[in-house]
Structure formats: structure tokens, C-alpha cells
C-alpha positions as CSV (number, residue, x, y, z in Angstrom):
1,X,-26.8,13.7,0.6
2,X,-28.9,14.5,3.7
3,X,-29.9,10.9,4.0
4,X,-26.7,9.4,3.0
5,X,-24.9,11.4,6.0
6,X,-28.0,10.7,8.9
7,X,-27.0,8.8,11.5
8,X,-28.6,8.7,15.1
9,X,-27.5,10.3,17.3
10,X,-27.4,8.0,20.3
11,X,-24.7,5.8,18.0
12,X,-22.8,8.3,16.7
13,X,-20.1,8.8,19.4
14,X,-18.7,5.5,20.0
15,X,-18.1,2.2,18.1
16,X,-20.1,-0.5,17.8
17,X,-23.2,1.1,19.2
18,X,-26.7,0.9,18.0
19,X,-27.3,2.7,14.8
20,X,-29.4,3.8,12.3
21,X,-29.8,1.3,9.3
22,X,-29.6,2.3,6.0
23,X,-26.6,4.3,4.2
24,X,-22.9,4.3,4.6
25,X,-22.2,7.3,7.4
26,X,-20.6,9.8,5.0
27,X,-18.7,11.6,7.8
28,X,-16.4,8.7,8.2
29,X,-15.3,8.9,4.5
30,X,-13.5,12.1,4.6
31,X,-10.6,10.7,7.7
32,X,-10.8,7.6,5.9
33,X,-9.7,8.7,2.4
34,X,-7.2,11.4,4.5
35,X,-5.4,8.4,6.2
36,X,-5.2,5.9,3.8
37,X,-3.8,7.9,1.1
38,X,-1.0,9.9,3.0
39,X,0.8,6.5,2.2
40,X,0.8,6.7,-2.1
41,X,1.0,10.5,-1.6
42,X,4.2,10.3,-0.1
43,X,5.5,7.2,-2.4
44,X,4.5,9.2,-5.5
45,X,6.0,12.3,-4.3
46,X,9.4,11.1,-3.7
47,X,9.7,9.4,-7.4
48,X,10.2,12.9,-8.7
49,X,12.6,13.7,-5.6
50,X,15.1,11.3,-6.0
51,X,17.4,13.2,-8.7
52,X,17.3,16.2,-6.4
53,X,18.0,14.8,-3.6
54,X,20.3,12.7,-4.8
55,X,22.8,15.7,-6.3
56,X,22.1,17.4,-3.1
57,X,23.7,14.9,-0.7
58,X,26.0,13.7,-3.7
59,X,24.5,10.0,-3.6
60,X,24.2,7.7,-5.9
61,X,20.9,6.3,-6.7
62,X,21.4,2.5,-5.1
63,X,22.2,5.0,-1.9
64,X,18.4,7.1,-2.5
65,X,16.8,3.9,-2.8
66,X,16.9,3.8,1.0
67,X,15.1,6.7,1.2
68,X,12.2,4.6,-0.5
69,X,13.1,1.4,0.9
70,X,13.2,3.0,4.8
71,X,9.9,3.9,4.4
72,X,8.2,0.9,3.0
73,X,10.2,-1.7,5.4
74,X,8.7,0.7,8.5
75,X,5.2,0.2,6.3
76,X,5.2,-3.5,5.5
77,X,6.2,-4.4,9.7
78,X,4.1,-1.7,11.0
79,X,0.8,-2.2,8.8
80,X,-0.5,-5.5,10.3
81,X,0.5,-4.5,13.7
82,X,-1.0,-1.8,13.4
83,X,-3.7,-3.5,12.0
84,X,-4.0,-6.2,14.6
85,X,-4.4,-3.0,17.5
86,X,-6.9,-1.8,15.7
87,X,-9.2,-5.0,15.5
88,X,-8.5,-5.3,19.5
89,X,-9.1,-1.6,20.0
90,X,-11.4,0.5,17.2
91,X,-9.5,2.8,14.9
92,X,-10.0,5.7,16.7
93,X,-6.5,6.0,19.2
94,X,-4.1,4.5,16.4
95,X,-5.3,6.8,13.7
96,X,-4.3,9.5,15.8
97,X,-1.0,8.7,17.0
98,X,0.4,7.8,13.4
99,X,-0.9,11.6,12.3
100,X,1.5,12.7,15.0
101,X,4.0,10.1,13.4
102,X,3.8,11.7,10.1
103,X,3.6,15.2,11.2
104,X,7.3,14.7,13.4
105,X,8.8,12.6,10.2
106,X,7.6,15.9,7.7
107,X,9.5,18.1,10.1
108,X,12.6,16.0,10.3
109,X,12.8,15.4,6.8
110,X,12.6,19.3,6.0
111,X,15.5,19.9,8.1
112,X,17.8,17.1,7.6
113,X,21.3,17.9,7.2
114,X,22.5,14.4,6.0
115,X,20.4,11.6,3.9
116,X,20.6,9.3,7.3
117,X,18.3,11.8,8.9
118,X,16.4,11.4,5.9
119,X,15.7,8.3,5.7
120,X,15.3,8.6,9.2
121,X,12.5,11.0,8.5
122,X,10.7,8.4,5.8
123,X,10.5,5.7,8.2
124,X,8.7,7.6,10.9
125,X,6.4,8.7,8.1
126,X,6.0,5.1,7.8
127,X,5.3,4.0,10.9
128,X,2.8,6.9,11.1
129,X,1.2,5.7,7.5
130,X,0.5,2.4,9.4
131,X,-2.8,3.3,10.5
132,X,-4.9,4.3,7.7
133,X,-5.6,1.6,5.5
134,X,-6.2,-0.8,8.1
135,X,-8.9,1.5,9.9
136,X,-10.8,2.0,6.8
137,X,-11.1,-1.6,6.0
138,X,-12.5,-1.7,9.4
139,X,-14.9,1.3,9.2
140,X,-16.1,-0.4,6.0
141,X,-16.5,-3.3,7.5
142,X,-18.1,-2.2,10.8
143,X,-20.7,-0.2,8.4
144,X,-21.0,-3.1,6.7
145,X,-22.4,-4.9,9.2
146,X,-23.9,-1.9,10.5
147,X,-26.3,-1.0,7.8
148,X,-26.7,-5.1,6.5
149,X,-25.0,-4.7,3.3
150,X,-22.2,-6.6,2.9
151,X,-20.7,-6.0,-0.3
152,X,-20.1,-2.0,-0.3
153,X,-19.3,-1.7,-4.1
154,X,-19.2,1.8,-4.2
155,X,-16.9,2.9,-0.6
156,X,-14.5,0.1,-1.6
157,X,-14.1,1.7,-4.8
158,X,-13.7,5.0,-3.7
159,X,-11.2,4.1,-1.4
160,X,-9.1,2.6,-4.3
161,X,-9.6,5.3,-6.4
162,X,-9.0,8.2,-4.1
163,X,-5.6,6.7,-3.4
164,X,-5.0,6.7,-7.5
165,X,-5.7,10.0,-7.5
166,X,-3.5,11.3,-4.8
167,X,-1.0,9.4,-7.1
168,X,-2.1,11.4,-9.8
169,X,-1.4,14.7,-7.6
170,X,1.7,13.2,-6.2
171,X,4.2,13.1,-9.0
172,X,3.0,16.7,-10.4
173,X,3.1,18.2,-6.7
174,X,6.2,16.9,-6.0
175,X,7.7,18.4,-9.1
176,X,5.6,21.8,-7.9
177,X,7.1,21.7,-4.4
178,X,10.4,21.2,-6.0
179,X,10.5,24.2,-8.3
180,X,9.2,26.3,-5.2
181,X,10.6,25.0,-2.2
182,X,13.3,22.5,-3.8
183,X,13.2,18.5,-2.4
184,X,12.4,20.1,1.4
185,X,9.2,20.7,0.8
186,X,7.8,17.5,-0.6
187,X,8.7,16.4,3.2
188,X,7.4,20.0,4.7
189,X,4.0,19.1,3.4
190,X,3.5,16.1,5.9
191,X,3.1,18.5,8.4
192,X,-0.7,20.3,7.6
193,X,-1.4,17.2,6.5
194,X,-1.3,15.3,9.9
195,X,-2.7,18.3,11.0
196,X,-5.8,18.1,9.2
197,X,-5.9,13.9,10.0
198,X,-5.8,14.8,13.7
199,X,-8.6,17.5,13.4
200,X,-10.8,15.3,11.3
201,X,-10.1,11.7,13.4
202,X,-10.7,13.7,16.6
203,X,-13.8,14.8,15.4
204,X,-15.5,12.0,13.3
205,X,-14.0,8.6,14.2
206,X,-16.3,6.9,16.6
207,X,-15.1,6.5,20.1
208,X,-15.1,3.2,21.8
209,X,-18.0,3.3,24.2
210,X,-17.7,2.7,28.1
211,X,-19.1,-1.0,27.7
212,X,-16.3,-1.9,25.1
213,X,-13.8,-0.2,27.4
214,X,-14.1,-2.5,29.9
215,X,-15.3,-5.6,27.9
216,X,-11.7,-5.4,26.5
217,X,-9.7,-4.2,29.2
218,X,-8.3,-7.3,29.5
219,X,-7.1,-7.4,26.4
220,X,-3.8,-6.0,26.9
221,X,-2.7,-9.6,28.0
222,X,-3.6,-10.9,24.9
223,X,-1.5,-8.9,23.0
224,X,0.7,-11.1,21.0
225,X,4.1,-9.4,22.0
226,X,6.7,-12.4,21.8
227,X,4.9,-12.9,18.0
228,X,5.3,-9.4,16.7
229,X,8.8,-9.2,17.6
230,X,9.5,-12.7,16.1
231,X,7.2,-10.9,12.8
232,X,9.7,-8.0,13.3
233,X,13.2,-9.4,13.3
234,X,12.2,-11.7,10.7
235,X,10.9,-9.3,8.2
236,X,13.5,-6.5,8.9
237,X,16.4,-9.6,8.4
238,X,15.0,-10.4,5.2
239,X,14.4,-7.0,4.1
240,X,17.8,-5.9,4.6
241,X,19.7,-8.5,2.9
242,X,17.3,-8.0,0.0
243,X,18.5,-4.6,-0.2
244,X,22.2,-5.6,0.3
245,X,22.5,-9.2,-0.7
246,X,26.1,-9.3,0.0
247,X,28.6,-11.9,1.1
248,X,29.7,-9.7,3.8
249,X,25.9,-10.0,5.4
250,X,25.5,-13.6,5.2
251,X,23.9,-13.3,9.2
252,X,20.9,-11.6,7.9
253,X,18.8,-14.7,6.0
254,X,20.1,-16.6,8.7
255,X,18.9,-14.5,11.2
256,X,15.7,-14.4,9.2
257,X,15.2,-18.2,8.8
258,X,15.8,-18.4,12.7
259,X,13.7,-16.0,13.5
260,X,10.7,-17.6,11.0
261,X,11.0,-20.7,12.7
262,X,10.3,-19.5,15.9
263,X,7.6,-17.5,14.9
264,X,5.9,-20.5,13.7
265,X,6.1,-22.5,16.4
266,X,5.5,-19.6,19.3
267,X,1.8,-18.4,17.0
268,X,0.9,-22.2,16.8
269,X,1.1,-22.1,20.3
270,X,-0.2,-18.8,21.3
271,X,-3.4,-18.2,23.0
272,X,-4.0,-15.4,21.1
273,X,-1.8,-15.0,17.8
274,X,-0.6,-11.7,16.0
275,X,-0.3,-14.2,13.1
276,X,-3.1,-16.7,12.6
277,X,-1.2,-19.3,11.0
278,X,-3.5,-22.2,10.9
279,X,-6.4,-19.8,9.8
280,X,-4.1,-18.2,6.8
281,X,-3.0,-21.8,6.3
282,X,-6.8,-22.7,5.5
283,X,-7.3,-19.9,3.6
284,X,-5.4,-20.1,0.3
285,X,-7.3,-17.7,-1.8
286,X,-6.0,-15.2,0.7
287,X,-2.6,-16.3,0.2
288,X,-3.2,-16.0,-3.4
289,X,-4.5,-12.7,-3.0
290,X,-1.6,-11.5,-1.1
291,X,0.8,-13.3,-3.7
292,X,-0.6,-11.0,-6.1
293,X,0.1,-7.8,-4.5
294,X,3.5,-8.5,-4.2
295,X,3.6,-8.7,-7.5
296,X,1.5,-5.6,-8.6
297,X,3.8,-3.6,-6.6
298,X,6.6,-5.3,-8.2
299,X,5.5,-4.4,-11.7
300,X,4.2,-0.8,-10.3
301,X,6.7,0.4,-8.3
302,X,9.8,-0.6,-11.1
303,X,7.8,1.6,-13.5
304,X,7.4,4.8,-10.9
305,X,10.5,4.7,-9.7
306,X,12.4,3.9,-12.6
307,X,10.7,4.9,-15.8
308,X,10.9,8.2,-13.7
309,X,14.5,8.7,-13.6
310,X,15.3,7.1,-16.9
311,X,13.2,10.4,-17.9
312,X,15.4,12.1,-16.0
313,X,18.3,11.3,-16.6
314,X,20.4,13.0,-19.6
315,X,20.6,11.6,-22.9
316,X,24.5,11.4,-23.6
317,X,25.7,8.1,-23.5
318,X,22.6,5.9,-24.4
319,X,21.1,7.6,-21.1
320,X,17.4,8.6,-20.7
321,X,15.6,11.7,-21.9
322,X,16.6,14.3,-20.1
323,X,13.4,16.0,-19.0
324,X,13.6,17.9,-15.8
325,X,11.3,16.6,-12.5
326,X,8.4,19.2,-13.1
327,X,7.9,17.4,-17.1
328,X,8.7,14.1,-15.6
329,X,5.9,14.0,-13.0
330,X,3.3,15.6,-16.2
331,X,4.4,12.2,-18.2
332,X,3.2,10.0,-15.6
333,X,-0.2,12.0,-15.6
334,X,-1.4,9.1,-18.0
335,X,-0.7,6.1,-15.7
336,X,-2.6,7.6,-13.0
337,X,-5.3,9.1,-14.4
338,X,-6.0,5.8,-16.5
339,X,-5.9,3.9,-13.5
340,X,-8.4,6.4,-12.1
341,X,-10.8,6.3,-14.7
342,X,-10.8,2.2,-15.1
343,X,-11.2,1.7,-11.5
344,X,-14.2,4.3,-11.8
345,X,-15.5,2.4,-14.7
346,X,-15.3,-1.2,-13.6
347,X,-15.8,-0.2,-9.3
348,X,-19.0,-1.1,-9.4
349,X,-19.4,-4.4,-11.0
350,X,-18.4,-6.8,-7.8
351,X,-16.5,-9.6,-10.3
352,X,-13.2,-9.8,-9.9
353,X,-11.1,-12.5,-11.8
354,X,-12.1,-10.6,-15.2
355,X,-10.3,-7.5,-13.5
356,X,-7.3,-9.4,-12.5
357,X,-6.6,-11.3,-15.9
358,X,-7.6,-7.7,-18.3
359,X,-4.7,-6.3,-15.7
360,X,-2.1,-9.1,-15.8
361,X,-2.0,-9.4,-19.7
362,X,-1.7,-6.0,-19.8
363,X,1.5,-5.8,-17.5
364,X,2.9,-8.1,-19.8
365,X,2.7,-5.6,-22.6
366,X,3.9,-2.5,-20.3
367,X,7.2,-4.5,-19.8
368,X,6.8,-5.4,-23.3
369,X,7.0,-1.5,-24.5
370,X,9.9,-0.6,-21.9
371,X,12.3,-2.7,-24.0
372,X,11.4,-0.6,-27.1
373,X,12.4,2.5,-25.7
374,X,15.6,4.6,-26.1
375,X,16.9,8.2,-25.7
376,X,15.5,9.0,-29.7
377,X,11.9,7.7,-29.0
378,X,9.2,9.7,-29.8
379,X,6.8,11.4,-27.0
380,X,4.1,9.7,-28.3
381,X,5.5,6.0,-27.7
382,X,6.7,7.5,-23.8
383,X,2.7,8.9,-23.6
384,X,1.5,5.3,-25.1
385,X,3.8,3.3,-21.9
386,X,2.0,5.9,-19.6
387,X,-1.3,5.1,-20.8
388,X,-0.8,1.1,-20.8
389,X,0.6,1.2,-17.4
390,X,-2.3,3.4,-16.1
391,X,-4.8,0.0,-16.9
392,X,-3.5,-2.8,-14.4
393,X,-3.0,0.2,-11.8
394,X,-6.5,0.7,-12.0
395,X,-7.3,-2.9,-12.0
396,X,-5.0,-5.3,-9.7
397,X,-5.1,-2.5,-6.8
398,X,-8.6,-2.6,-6.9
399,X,-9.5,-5.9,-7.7
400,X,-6.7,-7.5,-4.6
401,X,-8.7,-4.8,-2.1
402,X,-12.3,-6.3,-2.7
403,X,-11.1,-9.8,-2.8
404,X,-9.2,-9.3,0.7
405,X,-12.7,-7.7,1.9
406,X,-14.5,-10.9,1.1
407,X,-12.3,-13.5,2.0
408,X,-10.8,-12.1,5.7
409,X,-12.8,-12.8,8.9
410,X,-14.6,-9.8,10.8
411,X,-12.6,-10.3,13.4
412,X,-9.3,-9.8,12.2
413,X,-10.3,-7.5,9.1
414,X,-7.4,-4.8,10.3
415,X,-4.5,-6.7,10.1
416,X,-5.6,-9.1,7.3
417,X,-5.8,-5.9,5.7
418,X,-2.6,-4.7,6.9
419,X,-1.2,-8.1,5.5
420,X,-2.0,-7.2,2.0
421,X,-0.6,-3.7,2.6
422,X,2.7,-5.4,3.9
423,X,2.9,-7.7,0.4
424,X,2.3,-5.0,-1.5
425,X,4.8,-2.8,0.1
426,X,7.4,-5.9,0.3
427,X,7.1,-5.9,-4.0
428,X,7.5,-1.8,-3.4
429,X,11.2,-3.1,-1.9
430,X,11.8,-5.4,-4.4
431,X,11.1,-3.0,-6.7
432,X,13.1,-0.2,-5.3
433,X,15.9,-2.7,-4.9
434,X,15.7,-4.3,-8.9
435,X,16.1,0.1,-9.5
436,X,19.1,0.3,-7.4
437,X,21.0,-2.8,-9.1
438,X,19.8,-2.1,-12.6
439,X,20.0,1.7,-12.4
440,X,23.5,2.1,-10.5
441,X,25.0,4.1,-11.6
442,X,22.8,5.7,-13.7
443,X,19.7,5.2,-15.5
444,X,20.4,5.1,-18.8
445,X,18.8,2.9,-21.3
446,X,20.3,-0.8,-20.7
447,X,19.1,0.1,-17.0
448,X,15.9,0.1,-18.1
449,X,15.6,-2.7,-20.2
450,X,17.5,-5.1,-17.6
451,X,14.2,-3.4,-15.2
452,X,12.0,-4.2,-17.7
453,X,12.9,-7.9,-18.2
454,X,12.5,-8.4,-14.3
455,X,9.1,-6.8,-14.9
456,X,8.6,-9.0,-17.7
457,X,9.0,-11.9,-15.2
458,X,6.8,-10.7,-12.6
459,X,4.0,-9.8,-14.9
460,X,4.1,-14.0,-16.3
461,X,4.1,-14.9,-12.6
462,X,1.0,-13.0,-12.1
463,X,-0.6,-14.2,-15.0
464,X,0.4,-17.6,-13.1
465,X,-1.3,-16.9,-9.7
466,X,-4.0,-15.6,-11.1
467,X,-5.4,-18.2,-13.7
468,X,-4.5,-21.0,-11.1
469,X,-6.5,-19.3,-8.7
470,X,-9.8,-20.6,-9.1
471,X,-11.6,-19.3,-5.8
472,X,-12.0,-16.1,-7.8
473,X,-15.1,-16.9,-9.8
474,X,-16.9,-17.3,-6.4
475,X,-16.3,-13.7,-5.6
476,X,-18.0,-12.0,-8.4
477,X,-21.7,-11.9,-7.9
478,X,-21.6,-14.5,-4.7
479,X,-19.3,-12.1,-3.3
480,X,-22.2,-11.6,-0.7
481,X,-23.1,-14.9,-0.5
482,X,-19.1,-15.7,0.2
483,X,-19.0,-12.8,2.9
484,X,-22.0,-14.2,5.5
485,X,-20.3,-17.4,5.3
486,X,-17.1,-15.9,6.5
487,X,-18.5,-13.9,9.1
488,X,-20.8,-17.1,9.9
489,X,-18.0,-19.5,10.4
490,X,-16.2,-17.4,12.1
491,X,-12.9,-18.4,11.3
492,X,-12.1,-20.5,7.5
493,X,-12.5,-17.4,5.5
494,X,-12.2,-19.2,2.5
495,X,-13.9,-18.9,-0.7
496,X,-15.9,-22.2,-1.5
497,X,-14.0,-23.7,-4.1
């Protein structure tokens, strides 16, 4: 451990300085996991919530959805910003300010008299989420590079499987927090939280050294400002009337569709673009890549959100089972810790198309199982979904991460990483949306099935993407070889074919 943690000295305080070769600097993992996972732990925490907070505020549950909808639109606009700031500027500043972010959304949240201060409350926690991912996948990255191995098998994999396990912890500590605190504290605990992400960013994040200070000083100008707003009111357009696609709100896709086209034509003119659109046109395995996420978060985020109140809502009336939120969040034990131990098991080997496939035909048969259940179904079939479910979780997540690692450029690693995290969180919507039409206005048992046949449909899809996709044999063992190229050419990014 000694060695795996030495570092010199004369490199340790600022980014992109002269280190030691050799290991991955173990003091960078600690932040690294801390950030990136406040995201899922908050996600996880509020499936078990819902109910609660829901009888509290006497809302129905297409009116709670926004509570996980507010928090996943701030997410999927802030991430690639974010993202991009952090490729111009280190990780460092923009870790930091989101931990305020979160810390000021927990405190809101606890103390919120009406559910629009609430969902107030879960999009500041999103904003402040924004910055974790993205600065790991440039920490990795930067080590990468660092230590001349570029294909870090084992940090990639337990990034991915620390945010599985804080999944894991979510449901049942939510449930906890609930029985001792009620829903306040599942938003209460955001606040040590972003205290211990500011102690441990302030104290092990490199800083950027005088030299890069005022190498990119100028670099303010070339923030794309025109194209993130034109990102912004295009995505939050879209958004919206996917949460609300009613007649009454027929402005909002055309607002969106204006709003697209002049984003494309201001980034194919920009000097420097928030959205490389000619390099993301070039790089379709990166669009498939991204596809896919969408729709692992699709399948994922049905199941968590409503699997979970199905189980909690009462039996009468062809409803669910009944089970309070404490024994709700214990039955989804199984999908997290399956995840956890596959990605554990498979982390390692770098191939990634037998990962993706193993995980699509096995969403098939999750949605499958959902249509055979009922309020008389025996615990076992419930703890047999859990368990099935608990196998693409482990490995889609895992497998989309490393392929993103291999096919972006170095030098816009953040926010092509922020990208994937804005797909995935854009299925979390459609997810949370498909709950709100085919839960409302309850979750009873033709709820679930109508959820499970739009699973159903996103699991074939997958299955689609994934065996048309075939840039994915080349990142198995070539991985590497794939890597140098991209940071060679400098811009492609793509996988040879």
C-alpha cells in the first residue's frame, strides 16, 4: 500500500506536474469515489421516499416524480458543463463548489414546507452532483497518462462499483433515515456529506500550478457561452414536455427544435465549441455508447422507481404488496449487491461487447418476470426479479464507462464523460416519466405490467445497438492499442472499425 500511495513530492500539489511513475496515487481515490457517488446515493435514497413524501404533502405520484425528474434534468444540463470547465480548468475549483451545492440543497430539502421547495432542493443537489463523475474520469485519465498505463482496469472498476454499492446502501438507509428521522432526513444527510467532499477535495485534489494558471488565463474567452445556453434551453424544452406532453404545451418541442438548430449551426462555427459536433459526428461508437446508456437507465431506473412502490403500495384492489419502505429497500438488496459482485467479477477482464450482450439479454428477461407478478406472488419469485435485475446493473454501467474511457479524446475526457452521464440521466427521466403515466394513480399491478412492456421495448432496442455496434470487439484486449491512437490523433476518437 506504501508504494501504491508514493508520489513525489515536488508533483503532488498541482496538476499536471512532474511525477513519480508507477502506481495509481491512492489519495486521489478516496474524493473521487466521495464525489461521484453522492449522485446514485441520492437517486437510490429517494425510491424508498416517495410514498412518504408523497402522503405528507398529499401528492400524487405523477406530482413526486418531479422530485426525481428536478434532480436529473439539473444533472443531465449541468454534467457536460460541468464537465467541459473541468477539461479547461482541472477538477480541483468545480469539485468544490458543487459540495457547497449539495450541502445548501440538503438543508433546503430538510426544511421545506411545500414539495416546490422540494424539488427546489433536488435540483441544487443536482447541479452540485455535476462535478464528480466528470473529475474522476479526468483524474483517471491524467494518472493514466501520468504513470503510462492506459487502460486502468482496476480504478475504472472501482469507480463503477463503488457507485453500486452506495446503491446498495441507498435504498436500506433511506428506509433507516425514514423510520428515525421520517423523509427529512434522507435530505438532512447531504449536509456531512458535502462536508466531508470539501475537507477531502481541499486536501487531496491537485492544485493547478502557477504555469497552467497563466498558460490558460485566457481561456475564459473561449468559453463557449452562446453554446451552453443554446445546450440549455434545448435540453430543459425537451425535458419538460417529456414530462408533460400535453396539448396545452405545444411551445416547448418547438422551442426545443429552434433552439437545436441554432445550436448546430452556432458549435459548427464556434472557435472553440462546448459541443464538438463534427468530432462526435466522426465518432459513432461514442454515439452508440451514449445510445446505450439511455437505455440502461431506461430499463434501471423503471425498475427502482417503480418495482419500489408497486412494493409499496397495498394489496386491495389488484395493487402491490404492501410492504412498508424499511422491507422495500431490504428487497432491492439483491439487485445491488448482484450488480456489485458481477462488476467485481468481470472488472478486470478489459472486453466489453461480451459484458454488454450477457447484460442486454438479461434485461429482456427482467421485463420478462415483471409481467408475471401480482399481489399473491410468492417472495421468492419478488427475490428471483431482484437478483436478475442485479446482472445488467453490474454489467451495462460498467461496461458503457470503460468504452467511453477508450473512445473520448484526452482533451475533452470531462465533458465526454459528462455526456454519457447526461444520457444516462435523460433515460432516468424517461424512466421516472413512463412511472408517473403508468403508476398514476397508483401502483397497482396493471401499472406495473404497462412499465414492464415499455421496459420490454427498451431492453430489444438495446439488444439492437449493441449487436449493430461492431467497434466493440476492438475495445477488448486492443483497448490500449485503441487509446494511444486516440490520444495520438488528437481528435477522431474512434474505434478502428
Amino acid at each position: 500500500m506504501t508504494a501504491f500511495l508514493r508520489r513525489r513530492r515536488s508533483g503532488a500539489d498541482h496538476e499536471g506536474g512532474t511525477f513519480e511513475g508507477g502506481a495509481f496515487d491512492g489519495r486521489l481515490i478516496l474524493p473521487m469515489i466521495l464525489g461521484a457517488t453522492l449522485n446514485p446515493i441520492n437517486s437510490t435514497m429517494l425510491a424508498v421516499a416517495l410514498v412518504p413524501i408523497g402522503v405528507a404533502f398529499g401528492a400524487p405520484a405523477s406530482d413526486t416524480a418531479w422530485l426525481v425528474t428536478g434532480l436529473y434534468l439539473a444533472t443531465a444540463v449541468g454534467q457536460p458543463v460541468v464537465g467541459r470547465l473541468i477539461d479547461l480548468y482541472g477538477p480541483r475549483r468545480l469539485y468544490l463548489v458543487g459540495s457547497v451545492l449539495i450541502g445548501v440543497g440538503g438543508v433546503v430539502g430538510t426544511f421545506a414546507p411545500g414539495l416546490g421547495v422540494l424539488v427546489l432542493a433536488r435540483v441544487l443537489i443536482g447541479f452540485g452532483t455535476c462535478a464528480g463523475y466528470p473529475a474522476a474520469m479526468h483524474l483517471i485519465r491524467t494518472e493514466a497518462q501520468r504513470t503510462g498505463r492506459d487502460s486502468p482496469q482496476t480504478i475504472l472498476t472501482i469507480l463503477a462499483v463503488s457507485t453500486q454499492t452506495v446503491a446498495v446502501i441507498g435504498p436500506t438507509l433511506g428506509g433507516l433515515l425514514i423510520a428515525v428521522g421520517g423523509w427529512h432526513a434522507t435530505f438532512l444527510v447531504n449536509a456531512p456529506l458535502a462536508v466531508a467532499c470539501l475537507v477531502l477535495g481541499a486536501w487531496r485534489l491537485p492544485r493547478e500550478p502557477l504555469a497552467g494558471r497563466s498558460a490558460r488565463s485566457g481561456l475564459a474567452a473561449r468559453i463557449d457561452l452562446a453554446g451552453i445556453g443554446l445546450f440549455t434551453a434545448t435540453l430543459v424544452a425537451l425535458l419538460l414536455f417529456l414530462v408533460h406532453p400535453e396539448a396545452r404545451l405545444w411551445f416547448l418541442p418547438v422551442l426545443a427544435v429552434a433552439a437545436g438548430v441554432g445550436l448546430v449551426w452556432w458549435e459548427l462555427r464556434a472557435p472553440s465549441p462546448f459541443l464538438d459536433l463534427r468530432l462526435l459526428g466522426g465518432n459513432a461508437p461514442l454515439l452508440a455508447t451514449y445510445a446505450r446508456s439511455l437505455l440502461t437507465a431506461v430499463s434501471s431506473y423503471s425498475l427502482l422507481y417503480g418495482f419500489t412502490q408497486w412494493l409499496e403500495e397495498g394489496p386491495a384492489d389488484d395493487g402491490g404488496l404492501g410492504l412498508d419502505p424499511s422491507l422495500a429497500g431490504l428487497v432491492l438488496l439483491p439487485v445491488f449487491g448482484t450488480g456489485i459482485l458481477v462488476s467485481t467479477l468481470t472488472g478486470r477482464r478489459p472486453e466489453i461487447r461480451g459484458k454488454l450482450l450477457v447484460g442486454a439479454v438479461t434485461q429482456v428477461v427482467v421485463a420478462g418476470l415483471l409481467l408475471t407478478l401480482g399481489p399473491s406472488s410468492a417472495v421468492w419469485l419478488v427475490v428471483v426479479v431482484a437478483l436478475a435485475a442485479g446482472v445488467p446493473q453490474g454489467l451495462n454501467n460498467l461496461a458503457n464507462q470503460n468504452a467511453v474511457y477508450h473512445q473520448a479524446t484526452q482533451e475533452r475526457i470531462g465533458s465526454s464523460a459528462g455526456l454519457l452521464r447526461t444520457f444516462y440521466y435523460l433515460g432516468a427521466i424517461v424512466a421516472s416519466t413512463a412511472g408517473g403515466v403508468f403508476l398514476s394513480p397508483r401502483a397497482d399491478t396493471p401499472g406495473l405490467h404497462d412499465l414492464a412492456w415499455f421496459m420490454l421495448g427498451a431492453a430489444v432496442l438495446f439488444v439492437i445497438v449493441t449487436l449493430a455496434d461492431r467497434s466493440l470487439g476492438a475495445l477488448g484486449p486492443h483497448g490500449r492499442e485503441v487509446h494511444r491512437e486516440n490520444a495520438g490523433n488528437g481528435g477522431s476518437g474512434s474505434s478502428p472499425p
